[in-house]
N, C-alpha and C positions, 0 to 999 in steps of 0.2 A: 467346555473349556473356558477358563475365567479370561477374562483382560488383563495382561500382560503391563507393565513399567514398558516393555520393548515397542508392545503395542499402541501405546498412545505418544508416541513416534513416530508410528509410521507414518507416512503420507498419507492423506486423505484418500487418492485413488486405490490404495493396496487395503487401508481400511473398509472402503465402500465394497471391494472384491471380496474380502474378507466375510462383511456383514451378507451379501450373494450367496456365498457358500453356506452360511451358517456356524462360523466359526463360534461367532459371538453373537448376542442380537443388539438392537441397539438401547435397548435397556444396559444391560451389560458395560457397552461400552459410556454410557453417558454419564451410570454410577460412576467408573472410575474415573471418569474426569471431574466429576463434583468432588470424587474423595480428593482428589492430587490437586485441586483449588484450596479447597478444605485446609491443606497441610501446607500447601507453599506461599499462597496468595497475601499474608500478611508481608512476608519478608519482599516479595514482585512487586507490590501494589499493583498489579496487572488489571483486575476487576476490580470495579465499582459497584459493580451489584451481580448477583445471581438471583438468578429465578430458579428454585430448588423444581420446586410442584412442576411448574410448567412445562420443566427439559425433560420432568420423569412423563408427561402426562403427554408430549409430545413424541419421546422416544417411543413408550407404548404403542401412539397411534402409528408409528412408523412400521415398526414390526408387523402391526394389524397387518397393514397395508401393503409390505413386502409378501407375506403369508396369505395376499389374495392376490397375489401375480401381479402387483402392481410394480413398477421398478422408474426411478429418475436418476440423474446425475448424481443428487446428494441426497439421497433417501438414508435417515438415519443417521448422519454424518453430523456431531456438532460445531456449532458456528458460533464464533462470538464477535459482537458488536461492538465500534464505537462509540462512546459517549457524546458523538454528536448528530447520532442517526434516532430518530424515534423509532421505540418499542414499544409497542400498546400497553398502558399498568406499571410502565415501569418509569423510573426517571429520566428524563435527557436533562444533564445539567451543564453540560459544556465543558466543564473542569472548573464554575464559576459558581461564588457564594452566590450571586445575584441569581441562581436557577437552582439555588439548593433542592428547593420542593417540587419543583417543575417534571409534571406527569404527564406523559403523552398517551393523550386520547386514541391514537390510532399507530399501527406500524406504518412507516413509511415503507413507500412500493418495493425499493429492494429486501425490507424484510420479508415482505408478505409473499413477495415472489417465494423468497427461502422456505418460509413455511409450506406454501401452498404445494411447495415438490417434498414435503416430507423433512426437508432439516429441522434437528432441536435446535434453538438458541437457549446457550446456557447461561447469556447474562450479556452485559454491559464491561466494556473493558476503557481503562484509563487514557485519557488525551490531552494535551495542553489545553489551557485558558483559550476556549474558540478557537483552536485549532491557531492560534497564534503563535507566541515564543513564550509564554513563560507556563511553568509547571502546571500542572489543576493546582487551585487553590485549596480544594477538599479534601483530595486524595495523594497529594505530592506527585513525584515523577517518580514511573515504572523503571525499577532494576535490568540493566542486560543482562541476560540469563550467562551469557561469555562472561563477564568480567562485570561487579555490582559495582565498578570505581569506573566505568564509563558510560557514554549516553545510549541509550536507547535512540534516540533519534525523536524526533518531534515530526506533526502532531499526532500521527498514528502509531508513537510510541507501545500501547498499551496492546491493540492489536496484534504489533512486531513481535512483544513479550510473550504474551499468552500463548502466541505461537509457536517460539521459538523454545521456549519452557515445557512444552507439551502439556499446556491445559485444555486444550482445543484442537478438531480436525480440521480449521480453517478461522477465519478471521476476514472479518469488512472494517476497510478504513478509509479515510476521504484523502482529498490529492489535489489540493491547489499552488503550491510550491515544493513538492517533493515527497509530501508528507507520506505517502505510501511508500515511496522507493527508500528514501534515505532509513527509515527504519529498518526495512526490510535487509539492506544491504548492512547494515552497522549489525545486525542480530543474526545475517546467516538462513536466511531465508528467501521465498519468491515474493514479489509483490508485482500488479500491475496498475499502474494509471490508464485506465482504457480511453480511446478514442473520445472528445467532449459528445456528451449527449448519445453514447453510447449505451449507457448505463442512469437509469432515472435519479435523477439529483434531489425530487421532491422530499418532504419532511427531514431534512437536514439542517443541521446550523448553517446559514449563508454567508460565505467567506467575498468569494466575486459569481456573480451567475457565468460572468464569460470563461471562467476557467474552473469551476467546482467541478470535482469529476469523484466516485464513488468507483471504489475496485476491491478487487479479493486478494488476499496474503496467504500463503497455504510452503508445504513443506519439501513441493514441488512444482515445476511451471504444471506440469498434467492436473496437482489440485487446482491450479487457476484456471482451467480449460475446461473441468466438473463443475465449478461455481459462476465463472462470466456465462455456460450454457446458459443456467436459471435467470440467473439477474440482467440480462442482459435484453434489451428491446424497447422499440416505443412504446410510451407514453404519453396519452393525450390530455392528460391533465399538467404537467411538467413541461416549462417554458422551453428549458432548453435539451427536451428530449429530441432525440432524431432518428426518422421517420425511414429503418434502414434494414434493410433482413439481417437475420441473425444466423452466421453462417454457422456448420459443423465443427464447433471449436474443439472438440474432443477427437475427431478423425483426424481432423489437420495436426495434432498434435504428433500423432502416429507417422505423418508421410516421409520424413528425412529430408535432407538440404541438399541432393542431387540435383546442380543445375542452379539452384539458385545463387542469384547474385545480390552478395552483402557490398556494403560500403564499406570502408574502415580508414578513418584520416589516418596523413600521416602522423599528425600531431594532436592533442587533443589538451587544450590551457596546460603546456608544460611548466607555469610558471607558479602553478598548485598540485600540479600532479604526484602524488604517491610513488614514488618508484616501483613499488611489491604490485601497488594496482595496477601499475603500467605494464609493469611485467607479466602479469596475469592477463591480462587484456589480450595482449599480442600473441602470447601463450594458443588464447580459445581462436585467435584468428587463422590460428596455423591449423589446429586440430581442425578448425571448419572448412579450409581448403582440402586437405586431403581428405575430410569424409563427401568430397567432391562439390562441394559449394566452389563458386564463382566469386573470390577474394580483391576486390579489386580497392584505390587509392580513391576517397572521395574527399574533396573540397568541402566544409560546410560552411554557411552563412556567419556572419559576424555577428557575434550575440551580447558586446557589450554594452548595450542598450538594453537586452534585456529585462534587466532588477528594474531600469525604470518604466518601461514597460508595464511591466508587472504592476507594480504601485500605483501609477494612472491610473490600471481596471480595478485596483481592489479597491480606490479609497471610497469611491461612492455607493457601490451596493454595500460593502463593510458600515460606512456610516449610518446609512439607510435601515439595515438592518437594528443596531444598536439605536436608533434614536431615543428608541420609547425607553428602553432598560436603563441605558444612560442615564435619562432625565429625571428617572424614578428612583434609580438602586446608583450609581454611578458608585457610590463610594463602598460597594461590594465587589466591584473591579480588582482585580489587580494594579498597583499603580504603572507598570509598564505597559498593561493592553488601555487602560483610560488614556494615558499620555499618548501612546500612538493615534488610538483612533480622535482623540480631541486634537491634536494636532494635526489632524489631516481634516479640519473642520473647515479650511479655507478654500480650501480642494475648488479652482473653478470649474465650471460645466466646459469650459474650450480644453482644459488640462485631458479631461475622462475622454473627450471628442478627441482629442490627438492622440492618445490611448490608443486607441481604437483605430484611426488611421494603419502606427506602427503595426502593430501586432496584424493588422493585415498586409503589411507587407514582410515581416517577418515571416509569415505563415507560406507565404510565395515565394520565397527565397529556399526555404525550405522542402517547399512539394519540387520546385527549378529543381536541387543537389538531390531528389531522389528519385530524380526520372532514370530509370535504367535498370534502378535497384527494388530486390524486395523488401532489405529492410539495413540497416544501418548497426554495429556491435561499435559499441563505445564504454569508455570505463563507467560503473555507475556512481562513482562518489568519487571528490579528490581527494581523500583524508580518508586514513580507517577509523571506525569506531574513535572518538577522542575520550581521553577523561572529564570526567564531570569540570576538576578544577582546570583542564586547557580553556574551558569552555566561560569559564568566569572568567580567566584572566584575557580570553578574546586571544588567544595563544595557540594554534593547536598543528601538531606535530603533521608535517610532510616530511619522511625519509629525516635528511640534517636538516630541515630546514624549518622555519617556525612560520605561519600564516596565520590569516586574518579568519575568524570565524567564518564572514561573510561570503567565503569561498564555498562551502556545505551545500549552499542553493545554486551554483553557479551552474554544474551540469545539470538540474534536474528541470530550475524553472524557464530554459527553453521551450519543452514539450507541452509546459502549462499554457504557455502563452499561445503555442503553433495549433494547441489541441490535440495533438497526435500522439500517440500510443504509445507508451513506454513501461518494458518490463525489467527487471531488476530480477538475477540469479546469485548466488554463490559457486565459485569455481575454484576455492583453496582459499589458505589461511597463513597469515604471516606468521614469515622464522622469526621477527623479533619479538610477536606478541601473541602470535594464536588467536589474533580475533579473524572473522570474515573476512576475505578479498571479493567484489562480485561485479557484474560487467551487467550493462543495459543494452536492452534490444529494440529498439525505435524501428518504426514500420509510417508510412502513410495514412492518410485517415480511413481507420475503418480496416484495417491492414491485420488485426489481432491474429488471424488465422496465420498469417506467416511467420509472424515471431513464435508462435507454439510451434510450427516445423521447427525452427532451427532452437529455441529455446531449450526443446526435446533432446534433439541431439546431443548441444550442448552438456545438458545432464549426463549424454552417456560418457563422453567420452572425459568428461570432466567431474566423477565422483564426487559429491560433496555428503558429509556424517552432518545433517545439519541439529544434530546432537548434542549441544555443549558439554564440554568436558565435565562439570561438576556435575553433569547427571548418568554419565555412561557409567 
């Protein structure tokens, strides 16, 4: 039986099942994903490169491998990459003229991990300028598969696409301010920012070491629970890996929320809040008490210190990083990521040291409000999906109300900072516009196995077609 339009849809776990049976093999299915790149990928920008040979030469050896009793999480299942991750042979350019040519000698550990259980990777998918704010300079900014007049989200835009378009059974994208979740959520999808150092951060673009975090995108939380298995563990080569067992992410996804106890403010920044997200929020809160979770009102920390927070830890390894390319290429920059990081050239060594004080007490303030609890449901974004032009004019639509862009980061870059785990689902879609609505599930550190409980649930009892209209 050939591969189906329906089937490169499905979720990652129904496919993996699928390829089990013998439905299809993964040859089969990885053709039809080269074809459905082949035909949509100009109008997406989603991929920056594909490795044609290598996904076909990969898939084979997968099949082999299936066909001698071999079986993992994501045998055969393809994956596509950030443009900030190295792939061995292929480009990492960053979305920046200054790495146009730039060939990575080796995969970084979460690719290799991928390989080594058997997934193809079918290419390289598009991402802001260094995972900053403005567009790749080479490849422009990837289309929402929902609506091609609003954003995809930044910086693991191209990931959220590919995904949400069905070029891919899954997708890797990096997360130091949101950039996993806020895609993920704006396109109708799962994303997860895992636990810091849960996930090897090595052979990456380096945004801050205290907060880079590397996670999976997939078309349901069970596909995150099939790919954090793989990628997930220490590394002793990798500064900020940590040194942590890797619990049964794929059981715990199965066990339901009987007994457990969520958090859920009363209030959550009403003063950006989306009404339709609010409403959905509250909505999954109800559905999760009566599938017998423990609903209860939690307090959270004060996080408007936060963004500066943030900015403390990134300006120095950001700098650090950039020195040499600066010095050599600077004028291959974008002039919006030059002007930031040269403006942050003053940056004193007591500024990044106070950095670091807060954020350790932010971190404490936050494990304090989740003593009790297993894991926290909060709205994942304040704003749906915006238009391209809300986002130039720094304008962008809550309910009647008009806000500041700068709100986009507000729920996400707490978790950055605390380190702690935050996943991002879809659970409906707005009467005014039909884009995604979706809710975050924050857990303690090292906590992933509980948000897959309730994550699961979630799914069932909150149907999401994470299908965009203009492909059904």
């Amino acid at each position: 039986m050939s591969v189906s339009i329906d089937d490169l849809f499905l979720p990652a776990y129904k496919q993996k099942a699928a390829l089990d049976e013998g439905k299809w093999t993964s040859v089969e299915l990885t053709q039809a994903y080269l074809d459905r790149i082949d035909s949509l990928n100009s109008e997406l920008a989603a991929f920056v490169q594909v490795d044609k040979d290598g996904a076909l030469a990969a898939a084979k050896e997968a099949d082999r491998r299936r066909q001698a009793g071999e079986n993992t999480p994501v045998l055969g299942l393809c994956g596509a990459i950030k443009d900030l991750i190295d792939v061995g042979g292929l480009k990492t350019t960053y979305g920046s003229r200054a790495f146009a040519d730039n060939v990575a000698e080796a995969d970084a550990p979460v690719v290799a991990r991928l390989r080594a259980a058997g997934a193809v990777i079918l290419g390289k998918v598009n991402t802001t300028e260094f995972a900053l704010f403005s567009p790749s300079m080479i490849d422009g900014a990837p289309k929402n598969p929902w609506d091609y007049a609003r954003t995809a989200g930044g910086s693991s835009n191209g990931s959220a696409t590919a995904t949400s378009a069905g070029l891919c059974s899954f997708a890797i994208g990096t997360d130091t301010a949101g950039s996993i979740r806020t895609p993920s959520s704006f396109t109708g999808i799962s994303g997860l920012k895992p636990t810091h150092g849960r996930v090897p951060a090595k052979g990456i673009g380096e945004l801050s070491t205290y907060m880079d975090t590397v996670g999976p995108m997939g078309r349901s939380p069970q596909d995150i629970a099939l790919v954090l298995q793989v990628i997930a563990g220490f590394d002793p080569s990798d500064m900020t890996s940590a040194e942590r067992p890797v619990p049964d992410f794929i059981g715990a996804s199965q066990s339901g929320v009987a007994g457990m106890r969520i958090g859920v403010p009363e209030s959550y920044m009403p003063d950006s809040l989306d009404p339709e997200i609010e409403a959905a929020w509250r909505a999954t809160a109800v559905l999760l008490r009566e599938a017998g979770a423990v609903v209860e009102a939690v307090a959270l920390p004060d996080t408007s210190e936060a963004m500066g927070i943030w900015r403390g830890l990134v300006v120095g390894d950001a700098l650090a990083w950039h020195e040499d390319s600066l010095s050599e290429r600077g004028e291959l920059y974008s002039e919006g990521t030059r002007m930031l990081l040269e403006g942050n050239a003053s940056a004193l060594a007591v500024e990044v040291a106070r950095a670091r004080k807060q954020q350790w007490a932010l971190r404490m303030d936050y494990l304090k409000a989740i003593e009790g609890f297993d894991a926290f449901l909060l709205p994942a974004a304040p704003v749906i999906a915006p238009l391209d032009a809300e986002i130039a004019a720094n304008s962008l639509t809550s309910g009647d109300r008009t806000v500041g862009g700068e709100v986009m980061l507000d729920y996400a870059i707490p978790f950055n900072v605390t380190g702690m785990p935050a996943l991002v689902m879809p659970v409906g879609t707005s009467a005014v516009n039909g884009m995604p609505l979706a809710v975050m599930v924050c857990a303690s550190h090292f906590g992933e196995d509980r948000m897959f409980q309730m994550a699961t649930v979630i799914e069932t009892l909150k149907p999401f077609n994470t299908r965009p209209e203009r492909y059904r």
